[in-house]
N, C-alpha and C positions, 0 to 999 in steps of 0.2 A: 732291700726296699724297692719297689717297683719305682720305673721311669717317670718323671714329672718333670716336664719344662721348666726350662731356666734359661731357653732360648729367648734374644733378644735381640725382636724381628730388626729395631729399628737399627740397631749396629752392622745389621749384616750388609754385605754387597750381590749374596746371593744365596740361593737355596738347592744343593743337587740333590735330584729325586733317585739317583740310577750311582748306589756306590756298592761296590763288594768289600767284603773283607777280606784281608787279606792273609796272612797267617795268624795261626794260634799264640798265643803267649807261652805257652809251654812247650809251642815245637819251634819258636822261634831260632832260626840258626842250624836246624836242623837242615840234613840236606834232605831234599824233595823224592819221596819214592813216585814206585809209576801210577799213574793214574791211566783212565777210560781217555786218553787226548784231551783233557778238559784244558781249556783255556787260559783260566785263572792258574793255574798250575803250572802254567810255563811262565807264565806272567812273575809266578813267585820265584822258580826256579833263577829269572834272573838277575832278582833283587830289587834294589830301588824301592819305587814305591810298590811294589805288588809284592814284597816282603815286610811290610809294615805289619807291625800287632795292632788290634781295634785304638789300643793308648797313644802305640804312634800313627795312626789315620785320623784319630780324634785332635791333635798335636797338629798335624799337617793342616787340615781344614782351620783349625784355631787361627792360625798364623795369616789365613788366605781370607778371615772374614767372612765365612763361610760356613753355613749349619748342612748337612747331608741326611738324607735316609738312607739308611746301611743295614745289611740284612746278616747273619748267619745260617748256618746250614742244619737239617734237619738230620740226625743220629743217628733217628730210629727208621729213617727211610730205607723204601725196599732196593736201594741202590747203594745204600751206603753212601759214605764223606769220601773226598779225596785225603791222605795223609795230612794232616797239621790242620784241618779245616777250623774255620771259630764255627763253633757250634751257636746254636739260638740260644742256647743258656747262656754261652761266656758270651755273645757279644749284647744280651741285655742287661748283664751284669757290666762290661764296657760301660752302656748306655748310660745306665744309673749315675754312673762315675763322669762322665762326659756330658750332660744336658744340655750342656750350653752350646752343642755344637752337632750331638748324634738326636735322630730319631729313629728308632728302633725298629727295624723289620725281621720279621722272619718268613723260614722256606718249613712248609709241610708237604711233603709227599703226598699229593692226591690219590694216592693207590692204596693209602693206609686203611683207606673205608672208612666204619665207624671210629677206628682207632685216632686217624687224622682229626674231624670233627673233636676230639676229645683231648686232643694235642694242642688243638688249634685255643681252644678253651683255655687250657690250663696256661699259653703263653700270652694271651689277653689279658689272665690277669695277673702275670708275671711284667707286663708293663707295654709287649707287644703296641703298634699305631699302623701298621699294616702288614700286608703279605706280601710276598715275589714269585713268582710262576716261570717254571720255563718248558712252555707246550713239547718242544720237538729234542731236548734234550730228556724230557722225564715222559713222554709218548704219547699225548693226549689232546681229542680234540678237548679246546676249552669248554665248550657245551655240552660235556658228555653227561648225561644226566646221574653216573656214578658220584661226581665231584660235587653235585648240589648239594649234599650234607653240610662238607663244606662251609661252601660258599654259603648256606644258610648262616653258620656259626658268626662268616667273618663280616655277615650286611648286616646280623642283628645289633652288632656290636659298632656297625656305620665306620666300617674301617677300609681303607683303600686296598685294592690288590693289582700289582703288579703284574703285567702279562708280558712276556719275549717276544715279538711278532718279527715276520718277516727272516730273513734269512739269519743263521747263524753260523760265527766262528767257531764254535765248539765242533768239532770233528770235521773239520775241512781239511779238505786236502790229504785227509786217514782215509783206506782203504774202508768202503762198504759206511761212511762216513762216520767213520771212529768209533766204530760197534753197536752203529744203526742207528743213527740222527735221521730222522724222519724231515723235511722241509715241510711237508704240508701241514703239521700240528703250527705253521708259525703264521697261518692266515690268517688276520686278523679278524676275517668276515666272521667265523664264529662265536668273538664276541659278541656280537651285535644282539643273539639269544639270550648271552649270560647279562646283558644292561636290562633288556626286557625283561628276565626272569627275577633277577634281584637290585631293582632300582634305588636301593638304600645302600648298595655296594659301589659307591665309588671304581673302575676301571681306567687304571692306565697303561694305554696301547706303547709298551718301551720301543725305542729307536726308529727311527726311519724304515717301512716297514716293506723291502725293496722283495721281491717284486707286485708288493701289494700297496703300495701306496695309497693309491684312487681308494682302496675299502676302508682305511682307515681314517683319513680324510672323511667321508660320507658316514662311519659310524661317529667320531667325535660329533659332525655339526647336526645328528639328528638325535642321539641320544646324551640327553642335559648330564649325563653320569660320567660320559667318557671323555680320557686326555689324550695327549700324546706327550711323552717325551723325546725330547732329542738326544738321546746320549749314544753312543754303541759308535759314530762316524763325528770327522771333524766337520764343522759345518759348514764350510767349503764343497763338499760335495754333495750336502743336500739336494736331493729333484728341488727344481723350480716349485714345483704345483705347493710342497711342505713350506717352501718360503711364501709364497703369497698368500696362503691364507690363513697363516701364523700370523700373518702384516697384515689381515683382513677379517674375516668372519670367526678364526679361530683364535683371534687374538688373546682370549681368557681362557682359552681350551689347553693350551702349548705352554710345558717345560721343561727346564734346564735341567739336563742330568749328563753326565759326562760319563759312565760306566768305568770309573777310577779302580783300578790301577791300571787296566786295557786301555784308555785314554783319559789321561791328567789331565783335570782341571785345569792348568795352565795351559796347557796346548789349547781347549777346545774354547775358553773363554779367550785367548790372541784369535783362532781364526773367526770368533762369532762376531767379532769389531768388523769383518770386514765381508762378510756373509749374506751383506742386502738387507737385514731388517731395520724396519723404522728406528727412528730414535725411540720415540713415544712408545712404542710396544716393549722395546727391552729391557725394561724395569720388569714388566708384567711377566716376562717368560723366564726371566732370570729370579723373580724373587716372590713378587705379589701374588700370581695363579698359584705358586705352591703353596704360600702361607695361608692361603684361605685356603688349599682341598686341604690340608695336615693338622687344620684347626687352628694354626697358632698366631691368626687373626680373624676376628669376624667376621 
């Protein structure tokens, strides 16, 4: 049975936009083969929370009073999964089973072409509430006018999509950066095309978006479609300029996402107490801005 809300905003103390999943339930316990240097993969390799199954990341957020958006990975992508990955089907089938605490994303391969458009369909109405993108790990500008199929499919349906901006962990520090991580597909300034071309599609710019900061700042407060989340760094080392106008102009624009199992909810929610923001805005970044972009308030 597809995904239906059982979330209950009023119980929560917060909402993360920015969670992975972690292992599969079937490869749970398994050891970790090699992967392209992918991140979440060392993450899992060594244990803790970044070997959780969707049941225990759903289990962990329960405890913490806490609902998440958590994506799976795409199958049929021209890249393939890493070993043990949750697929988009197991973890909306997760979802179904977890309401009270998962909202459902999933990852399409933009390169799939028509095939993607038609993927992207069938997991919308498999329960799908948004998308996840990651420009410079899967090698594209976000503007590229191949990917508007797409993005047609996921604005008709007024579903949010997630974008990786700014620099990434994923093949850092790998020779030729981990079999060709491209930085420039993480500039945020391209989306700026994709809020103009599909204004029914929700955009949010993930993580502090370093060394692009200034463009994503300037796309959230001129296009009404675009966020920012905070997740990917401890808020401690936030640029100044993402604190002040999260405390300012951007106050409804900005949220909380922790990029869990790469940084736990509980780290990033102790350093946010001390991180400079208003009292009065951090309900709105922690819980409010997300419940109205995800629907599940007014």
């Amino acid at each position: 049975m597809p995904w239906q809300s059982s979330i209950d905003v009023e119980s929560l103390r917060a909402i993360d936009v920015h969670v992975h999943a972690g292992v599969s339930a079937a490869f749970a316990g398994a050891p970790a083969g090699p992967t392209r240097d992918d991140t979440l993969a060392r993450a899992t390799q060594r244990g803790g929370a970044g070997g959780q199954t969707p049941d225990q990341t759903a289990e962990f957020y329960r405890e913490r009073k806490i609902a998440c958006a958590i994506w799976g990975t795409d199958a049929g992508g021209t890249r393939g999964a890493r070993p043990g990955a949750v697929t988009n089907d197991e973890l909306l089938e997760a979802a179904a089973r977890n309401s009270d605490v998962f909202i459902p994303f999933v990852m399409v391969d933009p390169w799939r072409d028509h095939a993607g458009a038609d993927e992207a369909r069938r997991l919308i109405e498999a329960g799908a509430r948004g998308f996840k993108f990651h420009p410079p790990a899967q090698g594209f500008y976000a503007n590229d006018q191949r990917m508007y199929e797409l993005y047609a499919v996921i604005a008709a349906a007024k579903l949010p999509a997630l974008f990786h901006t700014g620099q990434t962990a994923v093949g850092q520090g790998a020779p030729g950066g981990g079999g060709g991580i491209r930085l420039k597909y993480g500039n945020p300034i391209y989306l700026d095309d994709v809020a103009v071309d599909f204004p029914d599609m929700p955009i949010i710019m993930a993580h502090p978006s370093f060394p692009w900061q200034d463009e994503a700042l300037a796309i959230a407060l001129h296009k009404v479609s675009a966020y920012i989340d905070l997740s990917g760094w401890s808020p401690k080392y936030f640029p100044p300029q993402l604190v002040h106008y999260a405390n300012t102009l951007l106050k409804t624009k900005v949220l909380f996402g922790s990029d869990h199992p790469m940084i736990t909810t509980d780290r990033w929610l102790a350093d946010f107490q001390t991180a400079g923001f208003r009292e009065e805005v951090q309900p709105l970044i922690l819980k409010e801005n997300a419940a109205r972009l995800l629907g599940l308030r007014p």
